[in-house]
N, C-alpha and C positions, 0 to 999 in steps of 0.2 A: 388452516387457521393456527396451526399448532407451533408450524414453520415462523409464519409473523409474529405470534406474539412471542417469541424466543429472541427474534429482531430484534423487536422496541423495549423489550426488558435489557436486552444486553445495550442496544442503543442510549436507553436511558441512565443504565450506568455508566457508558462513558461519558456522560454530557453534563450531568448534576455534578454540581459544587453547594451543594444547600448545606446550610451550617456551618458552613467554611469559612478559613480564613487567607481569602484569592493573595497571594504575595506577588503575583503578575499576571498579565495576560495581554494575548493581542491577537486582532483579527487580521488578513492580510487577504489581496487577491490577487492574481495572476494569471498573465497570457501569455502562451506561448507555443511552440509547433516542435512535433513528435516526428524525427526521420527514422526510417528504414534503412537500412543500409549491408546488408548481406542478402544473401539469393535464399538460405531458409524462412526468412523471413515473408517472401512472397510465396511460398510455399507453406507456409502456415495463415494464407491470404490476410497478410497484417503491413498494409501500408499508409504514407503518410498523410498526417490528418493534423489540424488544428488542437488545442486544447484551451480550456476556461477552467481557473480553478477557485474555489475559494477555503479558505484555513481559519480555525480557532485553535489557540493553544491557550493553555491555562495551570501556573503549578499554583497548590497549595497547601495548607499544613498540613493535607496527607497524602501527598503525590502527585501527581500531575496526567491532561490529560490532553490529545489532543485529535479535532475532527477536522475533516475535510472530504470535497465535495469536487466532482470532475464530469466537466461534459467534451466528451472529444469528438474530432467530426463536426463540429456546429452547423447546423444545418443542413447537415449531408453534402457537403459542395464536393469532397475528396472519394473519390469511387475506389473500394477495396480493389486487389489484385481481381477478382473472381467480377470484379463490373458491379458491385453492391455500393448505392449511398445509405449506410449504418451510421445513424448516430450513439454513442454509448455514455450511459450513465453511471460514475462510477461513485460510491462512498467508502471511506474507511475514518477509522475511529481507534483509538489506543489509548488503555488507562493502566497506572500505574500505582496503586495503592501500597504506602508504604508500611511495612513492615517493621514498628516501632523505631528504633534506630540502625538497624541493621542497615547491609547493604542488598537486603531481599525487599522483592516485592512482590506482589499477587499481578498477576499480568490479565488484562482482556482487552481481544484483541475482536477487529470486526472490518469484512469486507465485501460491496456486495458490488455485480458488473450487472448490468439489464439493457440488453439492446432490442431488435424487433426478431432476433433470430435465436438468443439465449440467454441464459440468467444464471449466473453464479453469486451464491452464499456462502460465507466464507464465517464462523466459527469459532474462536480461538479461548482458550482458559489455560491460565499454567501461572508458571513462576516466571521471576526476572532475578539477574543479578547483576549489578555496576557497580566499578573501580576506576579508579584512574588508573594508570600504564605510563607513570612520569607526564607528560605532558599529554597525552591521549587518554580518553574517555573511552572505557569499553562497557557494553551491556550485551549482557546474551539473555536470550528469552524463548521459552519451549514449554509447548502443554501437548493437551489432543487438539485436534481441531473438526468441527462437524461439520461436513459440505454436503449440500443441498441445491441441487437448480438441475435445468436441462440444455439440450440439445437439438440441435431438426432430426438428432437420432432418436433421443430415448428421453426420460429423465432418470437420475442418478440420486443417490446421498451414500451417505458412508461416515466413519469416524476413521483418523489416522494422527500421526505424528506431525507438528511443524515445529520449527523453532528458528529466530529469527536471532541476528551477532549483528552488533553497529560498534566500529574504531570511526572516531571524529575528532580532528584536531583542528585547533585556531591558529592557523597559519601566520596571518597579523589580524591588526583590529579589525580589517574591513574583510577578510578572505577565510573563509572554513572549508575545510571538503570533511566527508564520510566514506566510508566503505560503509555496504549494508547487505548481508548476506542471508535469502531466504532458504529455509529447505524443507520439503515437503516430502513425508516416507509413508511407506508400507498402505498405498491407497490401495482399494480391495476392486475386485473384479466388475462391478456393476457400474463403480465411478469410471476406471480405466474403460471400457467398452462403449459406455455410453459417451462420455465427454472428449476421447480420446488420449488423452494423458498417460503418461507410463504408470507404472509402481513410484519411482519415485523421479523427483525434480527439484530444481532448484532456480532462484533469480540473484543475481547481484546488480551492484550498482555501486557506480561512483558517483558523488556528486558535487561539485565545490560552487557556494556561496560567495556572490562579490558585492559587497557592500557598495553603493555608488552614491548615493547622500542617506542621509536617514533614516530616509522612511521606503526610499524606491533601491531595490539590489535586483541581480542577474544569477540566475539557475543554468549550470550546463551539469547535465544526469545524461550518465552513459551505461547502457542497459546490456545484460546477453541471459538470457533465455534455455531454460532447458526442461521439457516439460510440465509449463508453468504457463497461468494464466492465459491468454488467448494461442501459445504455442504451445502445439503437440509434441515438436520434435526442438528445434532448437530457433533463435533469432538474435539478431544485435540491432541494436537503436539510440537514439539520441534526442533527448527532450529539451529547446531552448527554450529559456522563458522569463519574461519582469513582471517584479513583484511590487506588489505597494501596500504598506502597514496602514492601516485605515485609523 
């Protein structure tokens, strides 16, 4: 109980805007299919699967925040490496409370995976800081982070180190890509044994953005893995996908 309602409290801060004043926002959804494409990767039994997503973002006069929501697998039709149809449910959340005028911010951060075989809760509280870099936009962001769920081994929690760097440039009107670099440190014996994960990991990703009319654009996100999220050990992947702003 104690677990959930630290969810829906942090949930709930990234999602309110009450008493705000919204200077944008949009909802958006998307389809699209997640490759495998190295041999760790079947080895960390993670192969290709469908995905459905859906997105809110929202800035306003005090930061900006934005949710989203992911079922991969739809309907179990794509069978894991190991012969498993897993469906998985994934959310995350990102709020950025700004910091009078500076260029700090108060960071919370939130993500949770839940399929029929394990559940990870994902935690995050810290700072943010962003600048431009001449024509690139950089933000780095890093607190603790509390993880909590299980395994068919064990269950786990623990407090450790994350902190997440985004370089994102607008190539032209219709084309963006990002660099996005995760890293996760000093996780302590009970997480690592139980969930399999080292001490420490990290994820990147590239992603670039194509504008195709208005309201419909194209996602290619190029992933590699190092103990992080569903790999133990390492993976590389690639997620295609179209989008439509509702």
């Amino acid at each position: 109980m104690k677990n959930l309602t630290i969810c829906l409290v942090l949930t709930v801060l990234n999602t309110t805007h009450l008493q705000a004043e919204v200077l944008n926002s949009h909802l958006k959804v998307a389809a699209g299919y997640w490759v495998e494409f190295s041999r760790e990767s079947a080895k960390n039994n993670q192969g290709d699967k469908s995905v459905a997503m859906v997105e809110y973002r929202v800035k306003t006069d005090w930061g900006s925040s934005v949710v989203r929501g992911l079922i991969e697998n739809i309907g179990g039709t794509n069978k894991s490496p190991n012969g498993l149809k897993i469906t998985s449910i994934k959310t995350f959340s990102t709020t950025y409370i700004d910091i009078n005028e500076s260029p700090f911010s108060i960071w919370l951060d939130h993500q949770t995976v839940s399929n029929t075989k394990i559940s990870d809760n994902h935690l995050r509280a810290g700072f943010s800081y962003h600048t431009n870099l001449g024509p690139i936009k950089f933000r780095t962001s890093m607190g603790p982070e509390y993880y909590f769920g299980h395994s068919p081994f064990d269950d786990a929690n623990g407090v450790h180190w994350f902190g997440r760097t985004v370089f994102s440039y607008q190539f032209t009107h219709n084309i963006k890509q990002a660099f996005i670099f995760d890293n996760v440190n000093f996780r302590n014996s009970n997480v690592q044994n139980a969930i399999g994960w080292q001490k420490n990991g990290y994820h990147t990703m590239l992603v670039t953005h194509i504008g195709i009319t208005t309201n419909l654009s194209a996602s290619i996100q190029l992933h590699h893995f190092s103990a992080f999220g569903g790999y133990k050990t390492h993976g590389n992947s690639a997620l295609v996908s179209l989008s439509y702003n509702l």
